[in-house]
GUNUKE-703059 format. One record per residue (C-alpha): residue number from 1; residue in one letter; x, y, z. Coordinates in steps of 0.25 Angstrom, whole numbers, plus 5000, padded with zeros to 4 digits. Example, Ala and Ser with C-alpha at 12.3 -4.5 7.8 and 13.67 -1.06 7.14 Angstrom:
! residues 2
+-----+------+------+-------+------+
| seq | type | east | north |   up |
+-----+------+------+-------+------+
|   1 |    A | 5049 |  4982 | 5031 |
|   2 |    S | 5055 |  4996 | 5029 |
+-----+------+------+-------+------+
! end
This chain:
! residues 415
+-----+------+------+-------+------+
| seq | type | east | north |   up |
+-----+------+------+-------+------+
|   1 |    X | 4923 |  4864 | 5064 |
|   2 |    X | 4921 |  4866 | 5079 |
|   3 |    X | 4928 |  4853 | 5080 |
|   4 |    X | 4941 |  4857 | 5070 |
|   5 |    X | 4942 |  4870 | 5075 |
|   6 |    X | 4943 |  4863 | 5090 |
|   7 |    X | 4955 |  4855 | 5085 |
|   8 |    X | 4960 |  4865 | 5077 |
|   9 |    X | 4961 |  4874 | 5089 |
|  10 |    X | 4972 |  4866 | 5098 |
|  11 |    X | 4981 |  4869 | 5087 |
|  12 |    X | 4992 |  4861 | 5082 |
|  13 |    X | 4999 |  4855 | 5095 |
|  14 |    X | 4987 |  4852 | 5101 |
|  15 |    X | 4981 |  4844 | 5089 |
|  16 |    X | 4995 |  4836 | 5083 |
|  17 |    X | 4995 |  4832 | 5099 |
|  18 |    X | 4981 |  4826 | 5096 |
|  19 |    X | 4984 |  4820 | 5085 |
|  20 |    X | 4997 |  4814 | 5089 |
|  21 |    X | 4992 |  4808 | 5102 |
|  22 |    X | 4978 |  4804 | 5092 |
|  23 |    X | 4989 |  4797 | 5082 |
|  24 |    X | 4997 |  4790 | 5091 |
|  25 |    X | 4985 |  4784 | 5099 |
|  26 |    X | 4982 |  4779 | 5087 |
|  27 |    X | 4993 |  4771 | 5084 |
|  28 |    X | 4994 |  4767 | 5097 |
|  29 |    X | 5007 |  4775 | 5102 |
|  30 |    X | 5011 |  4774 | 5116 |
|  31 |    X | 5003 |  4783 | 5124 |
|  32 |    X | 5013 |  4790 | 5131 |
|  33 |    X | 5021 |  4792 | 5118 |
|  34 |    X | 5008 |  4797 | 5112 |
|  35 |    X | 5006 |  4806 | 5122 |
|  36 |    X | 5019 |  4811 | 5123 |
|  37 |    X | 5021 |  4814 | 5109 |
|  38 |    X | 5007 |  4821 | 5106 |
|  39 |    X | 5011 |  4831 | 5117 |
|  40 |    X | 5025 |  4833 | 5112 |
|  41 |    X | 5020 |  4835 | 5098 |
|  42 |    X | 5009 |  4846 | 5105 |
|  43 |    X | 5020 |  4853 | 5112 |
|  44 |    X | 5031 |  4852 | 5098 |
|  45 |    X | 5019 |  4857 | 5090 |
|  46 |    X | 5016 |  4868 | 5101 |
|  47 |    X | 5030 |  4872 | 5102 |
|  48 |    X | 5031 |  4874 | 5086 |
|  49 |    X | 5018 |  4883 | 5084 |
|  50 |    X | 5023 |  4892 | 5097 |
|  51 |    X | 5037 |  4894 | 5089 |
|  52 |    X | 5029 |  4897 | 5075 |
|  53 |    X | 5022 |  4905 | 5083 |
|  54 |    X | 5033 |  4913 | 5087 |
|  55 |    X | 5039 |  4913 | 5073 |
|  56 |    X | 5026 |  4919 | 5070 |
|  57 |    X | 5027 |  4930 | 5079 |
|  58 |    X | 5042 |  4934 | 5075 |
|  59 |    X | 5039 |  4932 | 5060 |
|  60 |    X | 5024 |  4941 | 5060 |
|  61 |    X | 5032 |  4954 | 5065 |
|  62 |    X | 5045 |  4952 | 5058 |
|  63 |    X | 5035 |  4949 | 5045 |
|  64 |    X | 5027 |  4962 | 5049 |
|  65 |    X | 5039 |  4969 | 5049 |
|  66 |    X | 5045 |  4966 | 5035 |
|  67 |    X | 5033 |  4970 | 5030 |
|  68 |    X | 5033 |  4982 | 5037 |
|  69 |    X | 5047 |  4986 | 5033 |
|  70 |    X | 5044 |  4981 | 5018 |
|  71 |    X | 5033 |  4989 | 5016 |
|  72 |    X | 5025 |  4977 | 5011 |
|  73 |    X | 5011 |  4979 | 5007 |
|  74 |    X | 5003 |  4967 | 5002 |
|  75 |    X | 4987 |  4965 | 5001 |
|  76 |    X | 4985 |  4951 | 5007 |
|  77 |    X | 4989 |  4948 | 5019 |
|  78 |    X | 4995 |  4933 | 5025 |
|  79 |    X | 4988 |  4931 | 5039 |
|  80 |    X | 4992 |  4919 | 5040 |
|  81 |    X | 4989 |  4903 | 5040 |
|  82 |    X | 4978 |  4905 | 5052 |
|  83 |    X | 4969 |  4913 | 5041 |
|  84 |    X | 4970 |  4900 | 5032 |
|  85 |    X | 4966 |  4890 | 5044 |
|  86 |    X | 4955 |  4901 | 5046 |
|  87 |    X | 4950 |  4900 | 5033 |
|  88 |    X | 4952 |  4884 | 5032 |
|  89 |    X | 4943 |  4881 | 5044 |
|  90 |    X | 4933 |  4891 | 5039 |
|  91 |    X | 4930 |  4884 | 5026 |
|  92 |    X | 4916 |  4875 | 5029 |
|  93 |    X | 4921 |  4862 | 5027 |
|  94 |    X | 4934 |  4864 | 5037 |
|  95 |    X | 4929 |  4855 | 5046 |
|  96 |    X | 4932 |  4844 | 5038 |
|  97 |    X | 4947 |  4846 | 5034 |
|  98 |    X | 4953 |  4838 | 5045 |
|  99 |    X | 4945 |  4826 | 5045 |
| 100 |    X | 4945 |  4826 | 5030 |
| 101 |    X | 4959 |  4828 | 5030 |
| 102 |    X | 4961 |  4816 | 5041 |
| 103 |    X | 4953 |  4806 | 5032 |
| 104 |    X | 4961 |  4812 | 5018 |
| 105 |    X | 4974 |  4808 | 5026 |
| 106 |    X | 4970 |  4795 | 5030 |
| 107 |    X | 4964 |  4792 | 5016 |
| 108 |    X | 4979 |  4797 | 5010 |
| 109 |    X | 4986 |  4786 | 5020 |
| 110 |    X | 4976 |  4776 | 5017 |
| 111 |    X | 4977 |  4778 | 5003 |
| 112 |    X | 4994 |  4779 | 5005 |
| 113 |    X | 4993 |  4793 | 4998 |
| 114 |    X | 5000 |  4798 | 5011 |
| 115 |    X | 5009 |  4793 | 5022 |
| 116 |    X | 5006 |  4808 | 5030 |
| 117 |    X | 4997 |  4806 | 5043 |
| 118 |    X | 4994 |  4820 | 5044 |
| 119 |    X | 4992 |  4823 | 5059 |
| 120 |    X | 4992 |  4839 | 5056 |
| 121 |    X | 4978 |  4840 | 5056 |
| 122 |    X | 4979 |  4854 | 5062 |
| 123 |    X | 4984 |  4858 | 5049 |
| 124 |    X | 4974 |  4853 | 5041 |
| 125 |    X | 4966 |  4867 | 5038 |
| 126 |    X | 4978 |  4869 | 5028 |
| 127 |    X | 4974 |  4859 | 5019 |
| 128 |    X | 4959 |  4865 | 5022 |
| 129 |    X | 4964 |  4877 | 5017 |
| 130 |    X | 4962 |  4874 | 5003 |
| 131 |    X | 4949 |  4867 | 5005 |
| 132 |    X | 4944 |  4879 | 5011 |
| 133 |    X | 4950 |  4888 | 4998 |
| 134 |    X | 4947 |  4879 | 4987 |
| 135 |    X | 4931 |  4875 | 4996 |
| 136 |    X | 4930 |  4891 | 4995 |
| 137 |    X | 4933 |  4893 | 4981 |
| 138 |    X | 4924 |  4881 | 4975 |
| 139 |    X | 4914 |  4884 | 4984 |
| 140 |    X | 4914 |  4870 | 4988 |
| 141 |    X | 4919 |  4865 | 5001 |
| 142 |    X | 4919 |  4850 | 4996 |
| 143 |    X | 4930 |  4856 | 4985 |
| 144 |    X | 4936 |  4861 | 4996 |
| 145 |    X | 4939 |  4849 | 5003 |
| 146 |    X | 4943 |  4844 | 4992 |
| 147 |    X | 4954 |  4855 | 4992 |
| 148 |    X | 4958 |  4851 | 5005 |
| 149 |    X | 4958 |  4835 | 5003 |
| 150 |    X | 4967 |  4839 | 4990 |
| 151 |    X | 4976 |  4848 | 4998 |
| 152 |    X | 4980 |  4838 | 5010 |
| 153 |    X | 4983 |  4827 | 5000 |
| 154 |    X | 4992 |  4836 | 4993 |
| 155 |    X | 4999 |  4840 | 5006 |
| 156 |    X | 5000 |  4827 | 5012 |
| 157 |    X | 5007 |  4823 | 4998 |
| 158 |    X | 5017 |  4833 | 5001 |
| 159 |    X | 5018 |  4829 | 5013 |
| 160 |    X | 5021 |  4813 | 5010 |
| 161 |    X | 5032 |  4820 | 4999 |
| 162 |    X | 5039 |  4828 | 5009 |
| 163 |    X | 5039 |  4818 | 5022 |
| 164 |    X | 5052 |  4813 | 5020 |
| 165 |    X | 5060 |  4824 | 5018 |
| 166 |    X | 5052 |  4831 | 5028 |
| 167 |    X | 5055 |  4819 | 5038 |
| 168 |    X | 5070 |  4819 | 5034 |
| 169 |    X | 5073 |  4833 | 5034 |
| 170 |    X | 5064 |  4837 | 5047 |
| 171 |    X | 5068 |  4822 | 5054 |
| 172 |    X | 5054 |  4822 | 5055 |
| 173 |    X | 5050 |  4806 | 5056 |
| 174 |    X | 5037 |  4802 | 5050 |
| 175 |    X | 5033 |  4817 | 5046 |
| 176 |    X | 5027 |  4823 | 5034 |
| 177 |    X | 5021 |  4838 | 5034 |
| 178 |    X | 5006 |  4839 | 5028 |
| 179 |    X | 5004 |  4852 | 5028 |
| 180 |    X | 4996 |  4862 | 5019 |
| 181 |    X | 5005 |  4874 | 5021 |
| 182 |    X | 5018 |  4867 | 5019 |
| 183 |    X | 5016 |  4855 | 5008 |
| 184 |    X | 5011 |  4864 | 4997 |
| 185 |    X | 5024 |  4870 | 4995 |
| 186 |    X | 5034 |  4858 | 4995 |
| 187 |    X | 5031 |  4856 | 4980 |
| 188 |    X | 5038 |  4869 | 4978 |
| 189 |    X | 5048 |  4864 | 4986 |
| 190 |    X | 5051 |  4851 | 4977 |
| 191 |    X | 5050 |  4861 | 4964 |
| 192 |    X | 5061 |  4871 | 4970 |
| 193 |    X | 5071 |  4860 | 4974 |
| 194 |    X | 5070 |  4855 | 4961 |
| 195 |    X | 5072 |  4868 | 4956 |
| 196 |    X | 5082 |  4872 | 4965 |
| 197 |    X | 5092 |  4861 | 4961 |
| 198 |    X | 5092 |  4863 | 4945 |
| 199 |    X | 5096 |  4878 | 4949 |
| 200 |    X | 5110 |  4883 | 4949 |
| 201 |    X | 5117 |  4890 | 4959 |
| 202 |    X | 5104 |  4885 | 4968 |
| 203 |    X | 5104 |  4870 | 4967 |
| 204 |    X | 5118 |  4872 | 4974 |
| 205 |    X | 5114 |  4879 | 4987 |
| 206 |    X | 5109 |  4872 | 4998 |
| 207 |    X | 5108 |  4878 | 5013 |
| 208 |    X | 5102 |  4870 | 5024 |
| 209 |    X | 5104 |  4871 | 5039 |
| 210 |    X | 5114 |  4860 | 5041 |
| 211 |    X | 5123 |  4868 | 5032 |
| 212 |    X | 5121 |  4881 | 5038 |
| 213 |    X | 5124 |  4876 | 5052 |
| 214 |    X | 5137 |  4868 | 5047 |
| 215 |    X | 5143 |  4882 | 5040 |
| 216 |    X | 5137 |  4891 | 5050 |
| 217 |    X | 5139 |  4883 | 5063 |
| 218 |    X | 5129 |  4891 | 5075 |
| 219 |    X | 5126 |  4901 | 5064 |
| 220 |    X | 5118 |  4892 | 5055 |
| 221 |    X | 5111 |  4884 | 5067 |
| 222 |    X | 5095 |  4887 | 5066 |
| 223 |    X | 5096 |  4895 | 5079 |
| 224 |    X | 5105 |  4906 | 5072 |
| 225 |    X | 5098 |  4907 | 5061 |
| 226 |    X | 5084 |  4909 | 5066 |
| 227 |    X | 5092 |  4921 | 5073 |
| 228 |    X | 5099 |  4927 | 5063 |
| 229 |    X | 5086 |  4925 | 5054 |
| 230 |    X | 5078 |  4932 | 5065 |
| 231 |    X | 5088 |  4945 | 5065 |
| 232 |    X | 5089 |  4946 | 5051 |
| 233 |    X | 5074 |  4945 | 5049 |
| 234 |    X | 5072 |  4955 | 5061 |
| 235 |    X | 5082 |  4966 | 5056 |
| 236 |    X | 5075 |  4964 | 5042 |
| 237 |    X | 5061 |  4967 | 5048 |
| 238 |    X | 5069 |  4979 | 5057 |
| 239 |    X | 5067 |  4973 | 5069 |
| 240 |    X | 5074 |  4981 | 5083 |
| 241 |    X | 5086 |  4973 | 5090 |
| 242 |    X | 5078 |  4967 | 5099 |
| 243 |    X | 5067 |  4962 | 5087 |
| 244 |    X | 5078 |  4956 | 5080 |
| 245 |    X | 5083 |  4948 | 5093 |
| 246 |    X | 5071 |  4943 | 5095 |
| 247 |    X | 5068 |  4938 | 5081 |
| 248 |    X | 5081 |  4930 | 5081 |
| 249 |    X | 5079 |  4923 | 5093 |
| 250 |    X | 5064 |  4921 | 5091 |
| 251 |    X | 5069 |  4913 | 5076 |
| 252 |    X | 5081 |  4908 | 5082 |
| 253 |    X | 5071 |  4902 | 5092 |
| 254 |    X | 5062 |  4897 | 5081 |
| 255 |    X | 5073 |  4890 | 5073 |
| 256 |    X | 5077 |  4881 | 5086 |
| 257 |    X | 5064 |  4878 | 5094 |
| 258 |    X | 5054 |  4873 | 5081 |
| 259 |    X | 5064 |  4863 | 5077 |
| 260 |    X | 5064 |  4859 | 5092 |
| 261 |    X | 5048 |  4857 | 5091 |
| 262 |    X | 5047 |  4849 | 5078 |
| 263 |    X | 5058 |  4839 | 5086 |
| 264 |    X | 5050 |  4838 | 5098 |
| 265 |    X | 5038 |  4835 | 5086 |
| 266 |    X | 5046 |  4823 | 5082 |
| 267 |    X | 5051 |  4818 | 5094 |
| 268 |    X | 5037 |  4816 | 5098 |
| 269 |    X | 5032 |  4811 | 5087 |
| 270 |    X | 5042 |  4801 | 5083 |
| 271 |    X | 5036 |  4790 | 5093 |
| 272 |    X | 5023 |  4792 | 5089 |
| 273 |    X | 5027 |  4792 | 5074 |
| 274 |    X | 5034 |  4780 | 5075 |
| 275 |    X | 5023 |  4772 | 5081 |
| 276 |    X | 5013 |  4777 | 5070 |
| 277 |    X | 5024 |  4773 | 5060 |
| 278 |    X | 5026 |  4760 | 5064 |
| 279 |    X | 5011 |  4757 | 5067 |
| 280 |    X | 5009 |  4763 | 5051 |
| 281 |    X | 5020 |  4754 | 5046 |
| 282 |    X | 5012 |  4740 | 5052 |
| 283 |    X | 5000 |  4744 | 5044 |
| 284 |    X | 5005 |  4749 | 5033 |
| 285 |    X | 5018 |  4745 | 5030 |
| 286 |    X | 5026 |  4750 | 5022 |
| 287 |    X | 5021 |  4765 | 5022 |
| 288 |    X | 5024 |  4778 | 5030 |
| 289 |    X | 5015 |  4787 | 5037 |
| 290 |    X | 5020 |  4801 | 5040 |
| 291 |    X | 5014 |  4810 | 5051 |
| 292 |    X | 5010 |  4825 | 5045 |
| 293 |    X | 5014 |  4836 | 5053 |
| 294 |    X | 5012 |  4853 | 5052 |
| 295 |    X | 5023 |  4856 | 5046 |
| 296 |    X | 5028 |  4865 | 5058 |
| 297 |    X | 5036 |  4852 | 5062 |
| 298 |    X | 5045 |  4857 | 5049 |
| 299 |    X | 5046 |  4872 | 5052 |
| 300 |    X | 5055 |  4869 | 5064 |
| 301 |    X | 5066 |  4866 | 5055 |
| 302 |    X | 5075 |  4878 | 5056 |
| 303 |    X | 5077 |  4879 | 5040 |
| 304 |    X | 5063 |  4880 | 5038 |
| 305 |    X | 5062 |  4891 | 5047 |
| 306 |    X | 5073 |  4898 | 5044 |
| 307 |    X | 5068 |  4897 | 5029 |
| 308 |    X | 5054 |  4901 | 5032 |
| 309 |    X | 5058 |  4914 | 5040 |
| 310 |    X | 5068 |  4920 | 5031 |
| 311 |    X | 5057 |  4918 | 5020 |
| 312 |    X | 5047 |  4929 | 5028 |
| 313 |    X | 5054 |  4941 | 5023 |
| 314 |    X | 5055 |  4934 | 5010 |
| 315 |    X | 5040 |  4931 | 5009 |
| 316 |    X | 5038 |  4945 | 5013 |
| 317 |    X | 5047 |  4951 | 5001 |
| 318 |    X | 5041 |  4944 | 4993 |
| 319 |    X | 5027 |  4947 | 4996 |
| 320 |    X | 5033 |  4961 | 4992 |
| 321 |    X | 5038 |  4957 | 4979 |
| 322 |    X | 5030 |  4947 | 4973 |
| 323 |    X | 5021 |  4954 | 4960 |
| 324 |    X | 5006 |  4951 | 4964 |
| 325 |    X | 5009 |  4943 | 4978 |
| 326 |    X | 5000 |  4950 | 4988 |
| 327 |    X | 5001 |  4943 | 4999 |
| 328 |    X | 5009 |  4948 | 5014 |
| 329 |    X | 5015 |  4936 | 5018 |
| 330 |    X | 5014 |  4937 | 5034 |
| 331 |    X | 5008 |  4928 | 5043 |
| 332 |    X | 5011 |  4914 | 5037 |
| 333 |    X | 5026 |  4919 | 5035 |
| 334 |    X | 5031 |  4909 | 5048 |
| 335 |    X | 5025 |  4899 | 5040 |
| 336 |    X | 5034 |  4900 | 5029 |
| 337 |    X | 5043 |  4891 | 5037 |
| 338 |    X | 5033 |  4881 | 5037 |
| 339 |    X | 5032 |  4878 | 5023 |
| 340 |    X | 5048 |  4879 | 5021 |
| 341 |    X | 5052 |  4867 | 5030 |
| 342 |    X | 5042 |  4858 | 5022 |
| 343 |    X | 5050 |  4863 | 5010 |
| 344 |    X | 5064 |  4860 | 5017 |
| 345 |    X | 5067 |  4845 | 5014 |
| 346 |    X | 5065 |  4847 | 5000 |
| 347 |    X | 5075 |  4857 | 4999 |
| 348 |    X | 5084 |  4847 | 5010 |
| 349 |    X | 5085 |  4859 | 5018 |
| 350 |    X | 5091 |  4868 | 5010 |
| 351 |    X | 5086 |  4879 | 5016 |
| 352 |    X | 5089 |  4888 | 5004 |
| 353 |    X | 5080 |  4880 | 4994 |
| 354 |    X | 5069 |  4881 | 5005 |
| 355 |    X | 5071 |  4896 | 5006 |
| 356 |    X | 5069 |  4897 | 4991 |
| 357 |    X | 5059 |  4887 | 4991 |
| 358 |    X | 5052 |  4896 | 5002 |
| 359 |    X | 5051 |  4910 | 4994 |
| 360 |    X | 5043 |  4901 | 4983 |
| 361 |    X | 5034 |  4895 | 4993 |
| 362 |    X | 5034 |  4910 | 4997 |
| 363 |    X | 5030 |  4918 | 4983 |
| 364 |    X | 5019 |  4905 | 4981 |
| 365 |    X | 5014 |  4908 | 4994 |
| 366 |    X | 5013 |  4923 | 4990 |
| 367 |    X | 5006 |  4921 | 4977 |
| 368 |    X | 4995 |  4909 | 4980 |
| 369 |    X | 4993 |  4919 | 4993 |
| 370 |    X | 4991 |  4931 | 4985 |
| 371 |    X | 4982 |  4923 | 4976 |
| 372 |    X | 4973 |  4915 | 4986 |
| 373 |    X | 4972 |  4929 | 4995 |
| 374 |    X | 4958 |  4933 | 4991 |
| 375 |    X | 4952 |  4918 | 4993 |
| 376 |    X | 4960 |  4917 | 5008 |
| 377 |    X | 4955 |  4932 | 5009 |
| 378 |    X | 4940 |  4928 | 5008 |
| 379 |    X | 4940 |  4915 | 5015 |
| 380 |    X | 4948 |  4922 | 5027 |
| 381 |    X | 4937 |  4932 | 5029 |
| 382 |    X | 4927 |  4924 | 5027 |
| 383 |    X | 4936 |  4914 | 5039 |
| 384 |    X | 4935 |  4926 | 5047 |
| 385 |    X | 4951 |  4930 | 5045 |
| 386 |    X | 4953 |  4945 | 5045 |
| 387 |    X | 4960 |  4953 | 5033 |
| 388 |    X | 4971 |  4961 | 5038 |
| 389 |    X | 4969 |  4977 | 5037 |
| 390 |    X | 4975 |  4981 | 5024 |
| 391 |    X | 4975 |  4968 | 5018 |
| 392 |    X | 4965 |  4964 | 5007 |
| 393 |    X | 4967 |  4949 | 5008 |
| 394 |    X | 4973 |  4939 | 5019 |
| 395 |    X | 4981 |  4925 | 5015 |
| 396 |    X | 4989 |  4915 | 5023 |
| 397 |    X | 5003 |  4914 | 5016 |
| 398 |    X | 5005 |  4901 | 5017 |
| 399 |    X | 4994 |  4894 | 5024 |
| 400 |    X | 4984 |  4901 | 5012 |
| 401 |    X | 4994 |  4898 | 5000 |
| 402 |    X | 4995 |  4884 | 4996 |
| 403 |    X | 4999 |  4878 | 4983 |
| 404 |    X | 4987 |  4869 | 4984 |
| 405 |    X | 4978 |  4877 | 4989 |
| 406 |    X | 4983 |  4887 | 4978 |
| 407 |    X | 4982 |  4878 | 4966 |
| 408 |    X | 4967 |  4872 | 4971 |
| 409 |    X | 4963 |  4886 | 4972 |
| 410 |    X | 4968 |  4889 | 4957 |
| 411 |    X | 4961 |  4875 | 4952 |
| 412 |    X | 4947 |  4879 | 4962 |
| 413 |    X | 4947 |  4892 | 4955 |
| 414 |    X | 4948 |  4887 | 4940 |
| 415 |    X | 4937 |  4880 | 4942 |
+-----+------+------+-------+------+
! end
């Protein structure tokens, strides 16, 4: 764990840099383009987790504030995905997630299960989350791995589902998205589209970017709509003149430089993609191969964060109305955008679709979270994570709420 915990602390730039270099050595890619595009890769990724983070800290006070003014009162409180890793690398078996989660992957593309080569290893403490719920309720940490073994093939199924659209839709070459806090929802995704279609009325509206920008010139660009997004969502949570400016510009920001990173992702990646593609191709002709990446790489399109951040005052209404939800919806609440953009392609960027897709995903979210509270509570504290004053119980709003995790949780506690 001294050793994970080593790896895990250079964070996510640091390791894809690694990894890239590490994966591009090994198919023998021209060290000067190995080099250049493992540093590229480091910097794009460093780039997109200083944005996020200045999403983060324009969307915790503005969050804080509607829940000021709503006068919302809820018992258990989201403190964000941070608290899931927590419990995650607590779990006494943790140790073994990655390199188990390496040879499952390799087996998978062995066995031709799966065309992902999932160099997101930084993210692997997702799928451990439900190894470290299910080892937990059992009380068997070989059940456990078990759980988290189960848990990456689903996702990296997803994953081989979605790579095409994803790739088209993104212009992301070669691409596929293995991650635990994204996949789990794209079968809602496939369900709503169908239902979406057979609806009147419904199947007829369809909203994307391209259409905006055509009807609305300047107006419709992703700039301007951060902005006007910004202000509105600033005058909603009764922000002064200068807050309100301030918001604007700071998502007006956001919905021009993430896209800007996840292109400076590809145009470093491409020559070392191509390489490994051509190499795979000699070997084993006639398959692909897909290289996973955190799905921050899709959060940079403008749709998904223009969907993802008019959902936070919906997710806090919500949370307000919902009969029996108890859960505050408030760290994670950036990450919604997150989970949208893997949605996108399904809904071929109708942006309305995703935003109804979205208060789904949302209301699911709200109910597994209310439901898992206690358990995530207990492992928390045990993991050392503090419970909030005036909060009974503590959960991660996305990160905590998996489909999977959910449903393996129900069959664990059946028998």
């Amino acid at each position: 764990m001294q050793i994970i915990n080593y790896i895990l602390g250079l964070g996510s730039s640091v390791m894809l840099a690694i990894i890239i270099f590490v994966l591009a050595m090994c198919f023998r890619v021209k060290i000067s383009t190995a080099i250049r595009s493992s540093l590229m890769i480091g910097v794009a990724f460093y780039g997109i987790n200083l944005v996020i983070g200045g999403l983060m800290s324009t969307v915790a006070p503005l969050t804080q504030a509607f829940i000021t003014r709503t006068g919302i009162n809820l018992s258990v409180t989201d403190i964000g995905w941070s608290s899931a890793s927590s419990i995650t690398w607590a779990y006494p078996l943790a140790g073994l997630f990655i390199p188990l989660g390496i040879v499952v992957n390799i087996v998978l593309l062995i066995l031709k299960r799966t065309h992902v080569v999932d160099v997101d290893i930084w993210n692997y403490w997702v799928w451990g989350f439900s190894g470290a719920i299910i080892g937990t309720i059992t009380g068997n940490v070989w059940i456990g791995m078990i759980a988290f073994v189960i848990t990456e093939i689903i996702v990296l199924f997803f994953a081989d589902k979605t790579a095409k659209q994803i790739q088209n839709y993104f212009d992301l070459p070669n691409i596929a998205i293995p991650h635990g806090n994204a996949a789990p929802f794209v079968p809602y995704a496939w369900g709503l589209n169908k239902l979406f279609d057979i609806i009147p009325g419904l199947n007829k509206i369809d909203i994307d970017s391209k259409t905006i920008i055509k009807k609305f010139g300047i107006f419709g660009e992703p700039v301007f709509l951060g902005f006007i997004i910004g202000i509105l969502l600033s005058i909603f949570a009764g922000y002064n003149f200068a807050g309100i400016l301030t918001t604007g510009i700071t998502l007006a920001a956001i919905m021009v430089i993430l896209p800007r990173m996840t292109k400076i992702i590809m145009e470093a990646l491409s020559p070392v993609t191509t390489v490994i593609g051509e190499t795979l191709q000699k070997r084993f002709p006639g398959q692909e191969f897909y290289i996973g990446l955190d799905v921050a790489v899709l959060a940079g399109n403008a749709d998904a964060i223009a969907v993802g951040v008019l959902l936070i005052p919906v997710s806090i209404i919500l949370a307000m109305i919902l009969p029996g939800n108890k859960l505050l919806p408030f760290a994670d609440l950036p990450a919604i955008a997150f989970v949208v953009s893997m949605t996108l392609p399904i809904y071929k960027g109708n942006v309305f679709r995703a935003f109804l897709g979205g208060i789904v995903i949302v209301i699911s979210c709200l109910y597994i979270g209310t439901y898992m509270a206690p358990m995530f509570t207990t492992l928390a504290t045990n993991a050392g994570v503090a419970v909030p004053a005036g909060s009974t119980g503590v959960m991660s709003f996305l990160s905590g709420t998996s489909p999977i995790t959910f449903i393996m949780t129900l069959i664990a506690k059946m028998f």
